[in-house]
N, C-alpha and C positions, 0 to 999 in steps of 0.2 A: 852624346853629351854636348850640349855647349859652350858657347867661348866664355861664356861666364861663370857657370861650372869651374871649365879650369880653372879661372882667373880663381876660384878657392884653394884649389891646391898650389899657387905661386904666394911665395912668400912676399910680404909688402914689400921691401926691400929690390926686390928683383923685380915686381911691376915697377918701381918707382924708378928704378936703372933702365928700364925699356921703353918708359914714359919719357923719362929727360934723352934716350936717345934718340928716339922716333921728334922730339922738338926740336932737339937740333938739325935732325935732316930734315924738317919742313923750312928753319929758318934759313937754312942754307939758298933755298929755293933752284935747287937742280932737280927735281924732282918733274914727272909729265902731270899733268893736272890728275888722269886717273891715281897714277900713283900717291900723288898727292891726299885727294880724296879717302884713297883706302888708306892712308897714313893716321891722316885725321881720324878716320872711325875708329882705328885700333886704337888708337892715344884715350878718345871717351871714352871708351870702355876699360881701358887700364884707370882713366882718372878716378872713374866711379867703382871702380876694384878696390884703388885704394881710399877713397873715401867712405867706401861700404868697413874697410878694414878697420881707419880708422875710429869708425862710430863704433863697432863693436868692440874695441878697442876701449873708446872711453867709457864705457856702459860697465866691461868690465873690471876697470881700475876704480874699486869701489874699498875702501877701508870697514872691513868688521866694527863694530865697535860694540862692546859689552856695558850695558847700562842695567841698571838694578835686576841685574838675572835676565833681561831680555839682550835679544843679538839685532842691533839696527845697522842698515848700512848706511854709509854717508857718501858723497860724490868727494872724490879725493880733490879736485878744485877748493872744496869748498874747507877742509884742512886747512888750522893755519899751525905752523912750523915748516 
């Protein structure tokens, strides 16, 4: 299985917790450059975890809506109230 695989089974939340950690120990800059480096790669791969999460995410925050006997969906953005 790979690291991106998993990254399905971690919740946004907890990528998003190990994203902002893994930044602040790069910001820090105590890190040796490999480590460094391997810091970075885990961080893109969480970033695109959670951007992968959240597209699927808005795709399915869709409102049903029943118009003359048909079932349309609408992008909830585009809702107003």
């Amino acid at each position: 299985m790979s690291e991106d695989e998993n990254n399905d089974d971690v919740s946004f939340e907890d990528s998003l917790d190990e994203l902002e950690s893994l930044v602040d120990k790069l910001e820090r800059g105590q890190l040796t450059l490999d480590e460094s480096l391997g810091t970075f790669e885990r961080g893109m791969k969480l970033a695109r975890a959670c951007n992968k999460k959240l597209s699927e995410a808005e795709r399915k925050i869709e409102i049903l809506i029943e118009e003359d006997g048909k079932v349309r969906s609408e992008d909830f953005a585009e809702k107003d109230s």
